[in-house]
C-alpha positions in Angstrom: 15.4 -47.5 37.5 18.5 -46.0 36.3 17.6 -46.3 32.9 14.0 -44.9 33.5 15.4 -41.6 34.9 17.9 -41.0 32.0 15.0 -41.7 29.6 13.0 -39.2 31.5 16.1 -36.8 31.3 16.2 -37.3 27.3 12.3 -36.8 27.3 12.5 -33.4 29.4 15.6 -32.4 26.9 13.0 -33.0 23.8 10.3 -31.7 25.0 12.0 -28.3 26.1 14.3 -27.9 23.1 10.7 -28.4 20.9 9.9 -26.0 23.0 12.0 -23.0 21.9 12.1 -24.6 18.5 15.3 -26.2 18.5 16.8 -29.2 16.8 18.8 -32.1 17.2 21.2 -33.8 15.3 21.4 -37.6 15.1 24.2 -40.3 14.8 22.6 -43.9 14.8 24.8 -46.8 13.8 22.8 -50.0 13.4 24.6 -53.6 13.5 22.1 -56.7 12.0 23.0 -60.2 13.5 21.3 -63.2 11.8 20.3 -64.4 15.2 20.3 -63.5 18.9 22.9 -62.8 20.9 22.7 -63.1 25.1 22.5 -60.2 27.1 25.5 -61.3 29.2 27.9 -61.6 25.7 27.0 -58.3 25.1 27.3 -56.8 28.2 30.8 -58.3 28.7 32.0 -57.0 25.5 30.6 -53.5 26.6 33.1 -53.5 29.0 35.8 -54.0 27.2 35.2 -50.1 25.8 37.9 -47.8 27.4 36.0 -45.7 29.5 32.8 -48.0 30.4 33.2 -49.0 33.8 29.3 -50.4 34.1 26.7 -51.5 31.7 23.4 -52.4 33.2 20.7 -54.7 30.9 16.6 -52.8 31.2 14.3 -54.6 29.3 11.9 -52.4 27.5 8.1 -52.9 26.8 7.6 -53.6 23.3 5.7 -51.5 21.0 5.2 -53.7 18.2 4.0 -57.0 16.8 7.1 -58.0 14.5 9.5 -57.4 17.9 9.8 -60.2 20.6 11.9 -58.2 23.1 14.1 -55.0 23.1 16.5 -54.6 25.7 18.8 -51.5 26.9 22.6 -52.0 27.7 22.7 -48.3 29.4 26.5 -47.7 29.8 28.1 -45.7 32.2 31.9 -44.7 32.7 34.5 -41.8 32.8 34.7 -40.4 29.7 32.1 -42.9 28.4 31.1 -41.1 24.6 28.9 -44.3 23.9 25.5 -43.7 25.6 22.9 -46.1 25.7 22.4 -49.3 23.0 19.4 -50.8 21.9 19.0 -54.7 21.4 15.6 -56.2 19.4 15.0 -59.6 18.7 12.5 -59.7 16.0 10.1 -62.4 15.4 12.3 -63.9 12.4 14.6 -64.1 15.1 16.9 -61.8 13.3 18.8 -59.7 16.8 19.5 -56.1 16.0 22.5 -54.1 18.4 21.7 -49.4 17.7 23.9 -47.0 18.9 22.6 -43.2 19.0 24.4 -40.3 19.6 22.1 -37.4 20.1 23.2 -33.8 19.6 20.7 -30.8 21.1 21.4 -28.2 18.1 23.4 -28.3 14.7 25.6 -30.9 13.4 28.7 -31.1 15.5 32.2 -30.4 14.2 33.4 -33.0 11.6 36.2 -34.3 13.5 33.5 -35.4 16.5 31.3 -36.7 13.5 34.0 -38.7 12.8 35.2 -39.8 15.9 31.6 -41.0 17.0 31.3 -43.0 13.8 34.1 -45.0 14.6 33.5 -45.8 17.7 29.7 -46.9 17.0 31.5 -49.0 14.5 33.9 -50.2 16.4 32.2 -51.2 19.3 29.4 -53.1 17.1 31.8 -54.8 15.3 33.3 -56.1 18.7 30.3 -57.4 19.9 29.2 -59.2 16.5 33.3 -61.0 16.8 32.8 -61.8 20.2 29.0 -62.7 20.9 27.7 -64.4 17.3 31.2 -64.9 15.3 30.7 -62.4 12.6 31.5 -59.3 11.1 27.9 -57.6 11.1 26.8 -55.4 8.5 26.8 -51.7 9.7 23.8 -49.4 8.6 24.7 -45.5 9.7 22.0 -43.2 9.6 22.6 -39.3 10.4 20.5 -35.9 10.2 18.9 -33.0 12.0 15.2 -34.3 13.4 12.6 -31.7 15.0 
């Protein structure tokens, strides 16, 4: 439910910055595992973020024939900068962790840039050391998107 209403907040933000022709800008960090990971691994190392005081796991429908399930770890905390992540289990069984950070407008200042990238990073790599033993390869991804 929690998750639901946030999405629905994200979905009003769109649709009203399309709107008056705004843009956003986009950080997404991507982490590929070489197989699934449980829900509870992740969500305990989640926690260990300074700042997250709750994660709650929403699965999602799935919108696509090469993806077995996708779940949301929706984060929430004092000071929490982290925002939701995305889990997918793909039918090669090949478990992908994304972090976005979503910006209504221009790029933000370097130093947040920055600052984001590292923690996407961060918290990724955490996850892959304590929930599948490995040091995941990190895809980042970041642009302006009508």
């Amino acid at each position: 439910m929690i998750a639901m209403a946030s999405r629905f907040l994200l979905f009003l933000a769109l649709a009203t910055a399309a709107c008056i022709g705004d843009r956003f800008w986009i950080l997404r960090t991507t982490a590929e595992f070489p197989r699934p990971v449980a829900n509870d691994c992740v969500r305990t190392s989640l926690l260990r973020v300074a700042g997250i005081d709750s994660v709650v796991i929403d699965p999602l429908p799935d919108r696509s024939d090469s993806i077995l399930s996708t779940v949301e770890f929706v984060t929430r905390g004092s000071g929490n900068v982290l925002g939701p992540v995305l889990g997918r289990i793909t039918r090669d069984s090949t478990f992908t962790l994304t972090s976005t950070w979503l910006v209504l407008g221009r790029r933000p200042p370097r130093d947040s840039v920055v600052q984001h990238k590292e923690l996407q990073a961060s918290v990724l790599r955490n996850v892959g050391r304590d929930c599948a033993q490995a040091d995941p390869k990190l895809r980042v991804i970041e642009g302006a998107r009508l």
